[in-house]
C-alpha positions as CSV (number, residue, x, y, z in Angstrom):
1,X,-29.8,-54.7,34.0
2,X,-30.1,-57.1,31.2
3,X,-30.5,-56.5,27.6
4,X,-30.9,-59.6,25.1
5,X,-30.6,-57.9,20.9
6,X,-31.6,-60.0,18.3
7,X,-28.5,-60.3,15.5
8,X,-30.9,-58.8,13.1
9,X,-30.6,-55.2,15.4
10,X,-26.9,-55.3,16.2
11,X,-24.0,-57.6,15.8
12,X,-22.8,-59.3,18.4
13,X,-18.7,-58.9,19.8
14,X,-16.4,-61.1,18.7
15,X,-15.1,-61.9,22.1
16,X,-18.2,-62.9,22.8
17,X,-19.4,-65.4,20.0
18,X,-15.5,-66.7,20.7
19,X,-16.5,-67.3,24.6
20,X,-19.7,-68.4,24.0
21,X,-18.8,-71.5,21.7
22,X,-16.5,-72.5,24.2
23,X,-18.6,-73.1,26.8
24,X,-19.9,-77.2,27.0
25,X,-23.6,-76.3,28.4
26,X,-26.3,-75.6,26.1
27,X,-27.4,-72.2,25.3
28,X,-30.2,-70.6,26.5
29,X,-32.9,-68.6,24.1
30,X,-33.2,-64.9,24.8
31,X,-36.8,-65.4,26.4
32,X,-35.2,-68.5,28.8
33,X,-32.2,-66.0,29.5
34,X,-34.9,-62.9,30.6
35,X,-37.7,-65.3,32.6
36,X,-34.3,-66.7,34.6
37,X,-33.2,-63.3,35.3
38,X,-36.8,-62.0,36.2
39,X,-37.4,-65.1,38.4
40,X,-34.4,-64.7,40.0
41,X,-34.7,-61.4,40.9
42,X,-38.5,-60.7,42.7
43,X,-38.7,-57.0,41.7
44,X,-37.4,-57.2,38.1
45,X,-39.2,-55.2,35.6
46,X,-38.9,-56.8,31.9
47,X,-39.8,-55.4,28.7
48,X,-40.0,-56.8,25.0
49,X,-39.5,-54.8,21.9
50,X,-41.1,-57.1,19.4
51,X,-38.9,-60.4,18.0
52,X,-35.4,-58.3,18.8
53,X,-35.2,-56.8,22.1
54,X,-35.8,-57.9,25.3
55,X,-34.8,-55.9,28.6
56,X,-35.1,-56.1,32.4
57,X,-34.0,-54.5,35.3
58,X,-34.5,-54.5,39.1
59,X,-33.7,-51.9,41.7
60,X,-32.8,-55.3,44.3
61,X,-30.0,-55.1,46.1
62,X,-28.8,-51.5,44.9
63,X,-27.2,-49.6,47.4
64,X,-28.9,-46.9,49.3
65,X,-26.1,-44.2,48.9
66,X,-24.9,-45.4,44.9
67,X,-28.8,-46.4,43.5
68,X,-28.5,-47.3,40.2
69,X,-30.4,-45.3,37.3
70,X,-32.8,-46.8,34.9
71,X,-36.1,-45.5,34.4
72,X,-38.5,-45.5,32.1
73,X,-36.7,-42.4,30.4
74,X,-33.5,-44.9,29.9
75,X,-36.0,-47.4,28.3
76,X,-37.0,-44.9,26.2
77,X,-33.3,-44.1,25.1
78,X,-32.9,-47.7,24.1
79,X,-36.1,-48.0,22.3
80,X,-35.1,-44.8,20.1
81,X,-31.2,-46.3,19.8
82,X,-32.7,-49.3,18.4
83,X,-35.1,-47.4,15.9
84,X,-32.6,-45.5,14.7
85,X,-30.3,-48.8,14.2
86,X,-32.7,-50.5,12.3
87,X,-33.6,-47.4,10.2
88,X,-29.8,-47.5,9.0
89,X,-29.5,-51.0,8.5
90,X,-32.8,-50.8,6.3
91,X,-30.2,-47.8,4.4
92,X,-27.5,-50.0,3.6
């Protein structure tokens, strides 16, 4: 699964802004990121939340006796985590 946030949802790890400015190859944009992952992976299902989320999955690959979970219902979680995100941001 792959979930790209927009810093205007949540803020990204330290660790990670540190890792990511070390690396000499150019960054990717979120939508560059997701269409890489989707064409990489034949049975990917993607999703876009307006300008902030993006989020894909695919079931390729899983193992018949440990399948992975995501459904809908989990897209659903993350659509109401982000809601309520922004709804306390817009608070503070």
């Amino acid at each position: 699964m792959l979930g790209v946030f927009s810093s205007a949802i949540v803020t990204p790890p330290d660790e990670l802004v540190a890792a990511g400015s070390r690396t000499p190859s150019p960054k990717l944009s979120s939508t560059a990121l997701v269409n890489r992952f989707v064409e990489t992976n034949g049975s990917a299902v993607s999703l876009q939340i307006g300008d902030h989320v993006q989020l894909a999955y695919t079931h390729q690959n899983e193992s018949v006796f440990q399948p992975r979970c995501v459904s809908s219902h989990n897209l659903l979680r993350w659509i109401q985590l982000i809601t309520t995100v922004r709804f306390f941001r817009n608070l503070s």
